[in-house]
N, C-alpha and C positions, 0 to 999 in steps of 0.2 A: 472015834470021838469027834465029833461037830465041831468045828471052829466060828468062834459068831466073831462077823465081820465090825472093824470099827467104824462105828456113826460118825466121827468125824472123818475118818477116810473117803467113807460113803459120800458125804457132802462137796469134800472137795473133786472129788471124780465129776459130780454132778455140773461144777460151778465149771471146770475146765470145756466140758463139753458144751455150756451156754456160751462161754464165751468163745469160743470156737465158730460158734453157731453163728453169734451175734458180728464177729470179723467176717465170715463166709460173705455173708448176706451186704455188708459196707463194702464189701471187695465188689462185688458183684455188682452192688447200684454205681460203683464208681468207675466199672468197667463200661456200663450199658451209659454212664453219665457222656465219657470218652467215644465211645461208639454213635451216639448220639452226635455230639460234638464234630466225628468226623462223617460224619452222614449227613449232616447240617451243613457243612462245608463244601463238600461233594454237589451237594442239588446248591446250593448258592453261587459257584462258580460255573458249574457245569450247564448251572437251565438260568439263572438270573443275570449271570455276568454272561452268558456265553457269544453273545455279539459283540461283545466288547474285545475279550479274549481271538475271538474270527478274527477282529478288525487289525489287532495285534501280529498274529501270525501271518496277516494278510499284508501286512506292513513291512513284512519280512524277503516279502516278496514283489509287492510292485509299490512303486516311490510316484507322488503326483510333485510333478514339476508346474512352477509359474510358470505362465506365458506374460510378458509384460507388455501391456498397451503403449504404445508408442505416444508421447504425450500433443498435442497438436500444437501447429505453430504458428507465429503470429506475423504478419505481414504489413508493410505500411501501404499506403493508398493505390501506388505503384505495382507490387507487386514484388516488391524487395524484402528479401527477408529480416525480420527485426531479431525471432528467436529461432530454434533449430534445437535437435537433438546429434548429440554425437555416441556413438560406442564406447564404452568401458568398462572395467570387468570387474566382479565383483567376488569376494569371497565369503561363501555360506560353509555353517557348521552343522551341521545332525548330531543332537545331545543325546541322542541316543545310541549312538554307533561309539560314543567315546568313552573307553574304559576308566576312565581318569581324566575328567575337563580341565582342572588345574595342570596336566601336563600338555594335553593338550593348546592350552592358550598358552602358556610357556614355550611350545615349539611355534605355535604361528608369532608370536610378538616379537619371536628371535629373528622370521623370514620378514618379519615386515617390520623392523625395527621402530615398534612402539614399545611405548610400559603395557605390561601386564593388566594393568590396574584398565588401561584404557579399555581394553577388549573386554574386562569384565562385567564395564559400564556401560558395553554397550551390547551385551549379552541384557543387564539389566531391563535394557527398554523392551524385551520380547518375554518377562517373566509370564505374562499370561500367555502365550502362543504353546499350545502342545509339545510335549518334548518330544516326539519323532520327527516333528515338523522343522525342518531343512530354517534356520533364521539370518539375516545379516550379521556378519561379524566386522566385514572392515567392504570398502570401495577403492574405486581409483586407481587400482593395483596395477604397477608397473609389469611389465611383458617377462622381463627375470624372475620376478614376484611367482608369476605364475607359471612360469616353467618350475619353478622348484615344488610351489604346492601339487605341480601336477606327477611330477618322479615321484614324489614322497607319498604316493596314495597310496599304495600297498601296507604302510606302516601305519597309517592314518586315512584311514576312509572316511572319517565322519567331516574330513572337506572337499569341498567342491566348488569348482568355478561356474558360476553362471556370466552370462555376458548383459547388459542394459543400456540405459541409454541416459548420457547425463546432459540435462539443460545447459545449452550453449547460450548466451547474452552476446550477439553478435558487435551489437556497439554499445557496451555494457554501461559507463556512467552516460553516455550520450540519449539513452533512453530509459532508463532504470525507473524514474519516478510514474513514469506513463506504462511500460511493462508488466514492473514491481521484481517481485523473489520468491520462491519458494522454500519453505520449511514444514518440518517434519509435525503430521497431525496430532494433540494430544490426546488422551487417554478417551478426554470425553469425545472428542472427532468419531474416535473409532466406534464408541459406542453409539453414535447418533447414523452414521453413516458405516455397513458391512459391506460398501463397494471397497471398504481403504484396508489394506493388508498390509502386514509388516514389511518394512523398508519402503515403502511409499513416502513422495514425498506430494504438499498439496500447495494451493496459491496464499500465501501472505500478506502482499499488496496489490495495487494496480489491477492490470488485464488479469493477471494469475490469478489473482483473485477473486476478479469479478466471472472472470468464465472457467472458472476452479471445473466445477465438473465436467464441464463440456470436453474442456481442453485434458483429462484425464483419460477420457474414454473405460473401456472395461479392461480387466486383465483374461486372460482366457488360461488353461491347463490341459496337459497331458497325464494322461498315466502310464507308468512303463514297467517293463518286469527288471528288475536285478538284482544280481548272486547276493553271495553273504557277502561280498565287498563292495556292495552298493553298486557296480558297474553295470553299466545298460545291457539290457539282454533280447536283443530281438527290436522288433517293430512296436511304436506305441499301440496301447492295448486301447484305449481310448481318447480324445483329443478335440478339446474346445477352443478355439483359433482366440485369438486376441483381436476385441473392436478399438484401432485406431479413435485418438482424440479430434475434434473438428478442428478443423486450424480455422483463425481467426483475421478477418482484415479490420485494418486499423485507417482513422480519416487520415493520423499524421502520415506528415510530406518529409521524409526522411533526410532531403537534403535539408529543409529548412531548421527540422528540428538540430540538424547536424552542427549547422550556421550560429543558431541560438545557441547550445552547450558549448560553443568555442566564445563569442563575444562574451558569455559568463564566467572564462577558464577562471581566471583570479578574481572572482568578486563575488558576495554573497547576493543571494539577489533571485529573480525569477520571470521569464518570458512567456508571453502567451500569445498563440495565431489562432485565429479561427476566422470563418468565411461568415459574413453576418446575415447569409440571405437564409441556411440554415442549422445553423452552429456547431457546423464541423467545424471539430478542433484538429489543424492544422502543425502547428508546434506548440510543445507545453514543456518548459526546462525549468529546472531548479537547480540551484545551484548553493553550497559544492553537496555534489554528487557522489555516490557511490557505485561500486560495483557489484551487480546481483550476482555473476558467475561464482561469488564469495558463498553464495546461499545454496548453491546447485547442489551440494555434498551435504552431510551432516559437520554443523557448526559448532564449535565447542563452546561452551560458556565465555570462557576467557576471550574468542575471539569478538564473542555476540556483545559483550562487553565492552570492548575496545570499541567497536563500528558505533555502540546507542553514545556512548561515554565520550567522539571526537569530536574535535573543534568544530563549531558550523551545523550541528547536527545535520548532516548528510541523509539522515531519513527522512529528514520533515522534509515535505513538496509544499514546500511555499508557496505554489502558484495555487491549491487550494486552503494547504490547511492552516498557513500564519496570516493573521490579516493585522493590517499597518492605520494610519492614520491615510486619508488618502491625498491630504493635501491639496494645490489648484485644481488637482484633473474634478475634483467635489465644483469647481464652478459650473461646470455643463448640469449638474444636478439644480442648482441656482438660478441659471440662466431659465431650463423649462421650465421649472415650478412660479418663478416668478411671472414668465410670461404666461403662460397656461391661464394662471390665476388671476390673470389682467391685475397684477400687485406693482407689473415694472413696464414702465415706460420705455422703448429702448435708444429713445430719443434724448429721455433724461438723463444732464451731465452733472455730475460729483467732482467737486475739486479735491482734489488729492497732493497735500505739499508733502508727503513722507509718513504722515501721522495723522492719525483722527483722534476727538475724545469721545467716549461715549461711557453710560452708567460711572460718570468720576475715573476712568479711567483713560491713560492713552493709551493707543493703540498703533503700530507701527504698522506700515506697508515695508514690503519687499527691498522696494528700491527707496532707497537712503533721502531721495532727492526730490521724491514724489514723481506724480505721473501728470498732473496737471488737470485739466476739465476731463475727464473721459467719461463716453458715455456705456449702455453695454457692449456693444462690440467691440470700441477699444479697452473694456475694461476686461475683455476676453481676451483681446489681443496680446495685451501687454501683461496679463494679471496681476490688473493693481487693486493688491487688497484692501485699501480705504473704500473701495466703491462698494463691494461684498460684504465689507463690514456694517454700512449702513443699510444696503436690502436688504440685509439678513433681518437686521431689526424690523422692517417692513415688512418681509414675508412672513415672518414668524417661524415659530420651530416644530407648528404641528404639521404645520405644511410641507415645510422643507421634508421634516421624516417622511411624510406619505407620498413624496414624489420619489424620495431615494427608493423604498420599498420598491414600487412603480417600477423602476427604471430596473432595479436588479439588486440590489445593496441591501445589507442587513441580513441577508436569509442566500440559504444555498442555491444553490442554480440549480440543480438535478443531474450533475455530472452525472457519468457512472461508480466513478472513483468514490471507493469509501473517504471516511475519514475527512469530506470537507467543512470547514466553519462554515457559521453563519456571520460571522463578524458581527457588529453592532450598528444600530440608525438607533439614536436617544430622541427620546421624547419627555414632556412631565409624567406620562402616565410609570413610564421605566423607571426615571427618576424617584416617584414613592414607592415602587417597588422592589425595587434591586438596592436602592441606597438611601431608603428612609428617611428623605426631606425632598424638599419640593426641587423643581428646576429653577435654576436663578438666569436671568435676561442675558447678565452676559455671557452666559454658554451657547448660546443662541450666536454671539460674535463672534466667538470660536468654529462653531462647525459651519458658519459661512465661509471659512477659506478651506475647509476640510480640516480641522485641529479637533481641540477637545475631544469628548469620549466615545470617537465617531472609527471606527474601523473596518475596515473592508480587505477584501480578498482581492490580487491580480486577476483570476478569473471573472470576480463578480465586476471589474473596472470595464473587462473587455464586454462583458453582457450590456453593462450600460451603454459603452462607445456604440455597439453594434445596434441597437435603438435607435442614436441618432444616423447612423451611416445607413439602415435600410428603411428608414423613414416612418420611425414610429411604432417596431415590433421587436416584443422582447424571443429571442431563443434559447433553447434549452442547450448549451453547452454538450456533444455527443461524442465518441471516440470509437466505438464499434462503429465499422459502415453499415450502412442501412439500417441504424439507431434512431433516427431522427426525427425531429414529432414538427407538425407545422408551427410559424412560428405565432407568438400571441397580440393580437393588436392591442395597446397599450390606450386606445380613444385619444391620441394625444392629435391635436388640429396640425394637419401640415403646414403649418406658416409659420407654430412655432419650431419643429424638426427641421425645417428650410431657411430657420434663420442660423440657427445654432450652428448649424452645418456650415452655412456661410463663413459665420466668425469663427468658426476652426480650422477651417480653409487659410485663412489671414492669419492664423496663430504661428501657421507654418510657414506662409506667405512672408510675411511683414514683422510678425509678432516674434515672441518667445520658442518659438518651435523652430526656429529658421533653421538650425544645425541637422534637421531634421526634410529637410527640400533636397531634392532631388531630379535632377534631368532626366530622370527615366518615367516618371509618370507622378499626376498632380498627389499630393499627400495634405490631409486634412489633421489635427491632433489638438493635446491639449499638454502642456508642460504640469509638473507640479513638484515639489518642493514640502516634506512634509517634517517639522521641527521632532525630534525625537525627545529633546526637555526645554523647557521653558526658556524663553530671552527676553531680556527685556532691554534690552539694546542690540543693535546691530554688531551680530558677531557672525566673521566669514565663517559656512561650514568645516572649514579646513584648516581654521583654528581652533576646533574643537575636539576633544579627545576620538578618538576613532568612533566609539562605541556613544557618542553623545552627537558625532555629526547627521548630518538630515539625512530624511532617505531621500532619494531622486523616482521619479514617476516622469514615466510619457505615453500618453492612450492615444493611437491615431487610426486611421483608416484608408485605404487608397484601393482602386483611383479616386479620384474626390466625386466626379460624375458617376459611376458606377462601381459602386463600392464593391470589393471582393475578399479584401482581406482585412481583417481588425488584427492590431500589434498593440500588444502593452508589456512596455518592460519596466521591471522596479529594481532597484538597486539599495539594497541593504545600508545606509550611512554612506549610499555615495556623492551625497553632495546635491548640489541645484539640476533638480531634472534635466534643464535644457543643456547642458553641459557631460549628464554623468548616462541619461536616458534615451533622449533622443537623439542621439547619433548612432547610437547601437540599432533603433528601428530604423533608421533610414538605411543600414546596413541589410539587414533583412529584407524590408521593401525592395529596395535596386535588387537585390539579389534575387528575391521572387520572379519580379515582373520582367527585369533584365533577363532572368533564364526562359520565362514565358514566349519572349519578345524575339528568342534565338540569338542576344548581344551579348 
């Protein structure tokens, strides 16, 4: 008997085996999906990355070592060294040899008794540098330091000592403003300049700065084989020497400069030498000073802090970048312009009883008591400012600027040194420019003794002195030797440069400058005295609050006949030039020409 099978049995057999069918086939695409997936991975590593991966295994095996360029140095006129390298050793980390960096900077912080946090910040500054690549962690490291990182390498191979060489500042504030410091290049340095590698350090101010690359030279590398604990194995495999940095000569005179940073030890203030036949600069101090050796390392905020933040700002170089009222030494600018301009008779006498009036106002002279008939020579002599006050009215004030300009004043010299003003020469055209009303007459009386809003640099004073001392040509202020550009004749007629000269011969002679004479050879100058706020009666500087008394100025030249050296010292609130200034150049002169002389 037949058995007829059930149609829904039938059905579900049917449905079992689709769906069977329909799993088989999702297994299958999801097996070839995987398969795929690792066969896509396979050629992607093995043919696309596969130089990368060489470069890796290859890394396993030979390590490139910096060579570090020796950075060049710098020398004064002589031949005496100003800067120098010395040896010191450093400690570098390989982020890739350490199984654990957190414990790793945990055992070095313990041998070099920092925080933790330090190392970690200063890991931070090499975040872009490759991780196999060997980075700075710490410098300086005492000789114990490294006895210990050096037993401990078996347990820690990702450190390593390398040896360098840290900027020596041999008479470190005695030259710092002229030198300058080094600091570490920023992010953008590095990407404008691929000569600069991690832990380099580049120039900041001064010579460092100005001869930055030179004075870097190149770093050069080795490559060497070593085991899986990084130790050297055999002969370098390859090796590109390191080019030495140029060393640098300098015009300054070392002992002079030496002389100047001591006559400034306690006072704010700033010195300048240069020769005026072609503007070797000689000595350049500022005062107070710092020390660059502070800079040779990496600086910490808090220190960089403390140095921008102290009393005196010790960065600022006074001698170019703060400019002052310039006070009398502004008469020699008065005297040319007037004669020049056939404005000043030098025959004509001004009576002078202490005071003048002029535009409804009086106006006081210097000295309390007046100076009596003087004409210009003795009004150079004595600098009695009744006499100034009234050329000034005659010469005018478009004058007066365009002679200052002339001479040096208002605009930079062309040092090499970054960072110098241009100080100020006011005229009406400035005046509706800069302070939107006209010039008024009596500003004119003002910057006839060197006041009102008339400001100048120590350097640019010495530019002008050097004018009249080499008889009519201005030079370009230089500090690299063999920097130096011819100097520029200025069209000024010799009889007025030969009077001038004269009457500042007498300044020193006879005059205001007398504390500044000397038996060792003739000295010609100009005293000045420049009010730091308004008087309007006779008040002694040294009755006045520190910070309210005058500044002192004295610009001179010697020998008077053949001039070789221009000296201008200023002194920060110290009182009446001839008293606070001009003794100090006379110190410098005798010393110069005294050591010339063999006495």
């Amino acid at each position: 008997m037949m058995s007829l099978q059930n149609p829904a049995q039938e059905y579900s057999s049917d449905w079992v085996l689709l769906n069977m069918a329909v799993r088989l086939r999702w297994l299958c695409g999801v097996l070839g999906v995987a398969l795929a997936v690792v066969i896509g991975a396979y050629w992607y590593h093995q043919i696309i990355r596969a130089e990368h991966y060489e470069r890796l295994a290859e890394n396993n095996r030979l390590r490139v070592l910096r060579l570090d360029a020796p950075r060049g140095l710098i020398y004064d006129r002589s031949g005496r060294i100003l800067v120098e390298n010395t040896p010191t050793f450093r400690l570098m980390i390989d982020r890739s040899a350490s199984s654990d960096l957190g414990a790793s900077l945990a055992f070095a912080a313990g041998i070099l008794g920092r925080e933790e946090r330090e190392l970690r910040a200063a890991l931070e500054r090499h975040r872009g540098v490759a991780r196999e690549v060997p980075v700075l962690l710490a410098e300086d490291l005492e000789l114990t330091q490294v006895a210990r990182f050096e037993v401990s390498e078996p347990e820690h191979p990702e450190f390593e000592i390398s040896t360098s060489r840290r900027r020596l500042y041999r008479h470190s504030f005695q030259t710092a403003h002229v030198v300058g410091y080094l600091g570490e290049p920023t992010p953008a340095e590095h990407d404008r300049d691929d000569s600069l590698a991690a832990g380099d350090l580049v120039g900041r101010s001064g010579v460092e700065l100005l001869r930055d690359r030179r004075l870097r030279g190149n770093h050069g590398e080795r490559i060497v084989v070593v085991d899986s604990r990084g130790r050297l194995m055999g002969e370098d495999v390859q090796r590109a020497d390191a080019e030495p940095g140029e060393s640098v000569t300098l015009t300054i005179d070392l002992r002079l400069q030496q002389l100047a940073e001591s006559l400034l030890a306690d006072k704010a203030g700033a010195i300048v030498a240069l020769d005026p036949r072609d503007g070797a600069v000689r000595a350049m101090v500022s005062s107070p000073s710092f020390d660059p050796n502070r800079f040779a390392g990496r600086l910490s905020q808090e220190d960089w802090d403390r140095i921008v933040h102290a009393p005196g700002k010790p960065l600022q170089n006074r001698a170019i970048q703060n400019t002052y009222p310039p006070g009398s030494v502004f008469k020699i600018v008065m005297a040319v312009a007037g004669l020049a301009e056939g404005l000043l008779d030098p025959e004509e006498r001004v009576y002078c009883s202490g005071a003048t009036r002029l535009y409804d106002r009086r106006w006081r002279c210097w000295q309390r008591r007046g100076h009596g008939f003087v004409d210009l020579r003795g009004a150079l002599q004595h600098s009695c400012d009744t006499y100034f006050y009234r050329q000034g009215v005659k010469i005018g004030i478009e004058v007066i600027a365009a002679y200052a300009r002339r001479l040096g004043l208002g605009g930079r010299t062309g040092v090499e040194l970054p960072g110098e003003s241009e100080g100020l020469v006011p005229d009406p055209e400035w005046s509706r420019d800069r302070r939107g009303y006209p010039w008024y007459p009596g500003e004119t009386v003002s910057v006839a003794i060197g006041q009102g809003p008339l400001l100048t640099s120590p350097l640019q004073v010495a530019v002008m002195t050097a004018a009249v001392a080499n008889g009519g040509f201005r030079v370009r202020p230089y500090l690299v030797a063999g920097g130096g550009e011819p100097p520029e004749p200025l069209g000024l007629d010799a009889e007025v440069i030969a009077f001038v000269a004269e009457a500042l011969a007498n300044v020193v002679a006879n005059g205001t400058g007398r504390s500044a004479r000397t038996p060792v050879v003739a000295v010609a100058g100009k005293t000045g005295t420049a009010q730091v706020v308004a008087q309007e009666t006779w008040i002694r500087s040294e009755d006045l609050p520190p910070d309210q008394a005058d500044h002192a100025w004295f610009t001179s030249y010697a020998p008077v006949d053949a001039p070789e050296l221009v000296v201008v010292v200023f002194v920060e609130n110290g009182g009446r030039g001839s008293e606070a200034a001009a003794p100090l150049a006379r110190e410098l002169i005798e010393d110069h020409f005294g050591a010339a002389a063999g006495t």
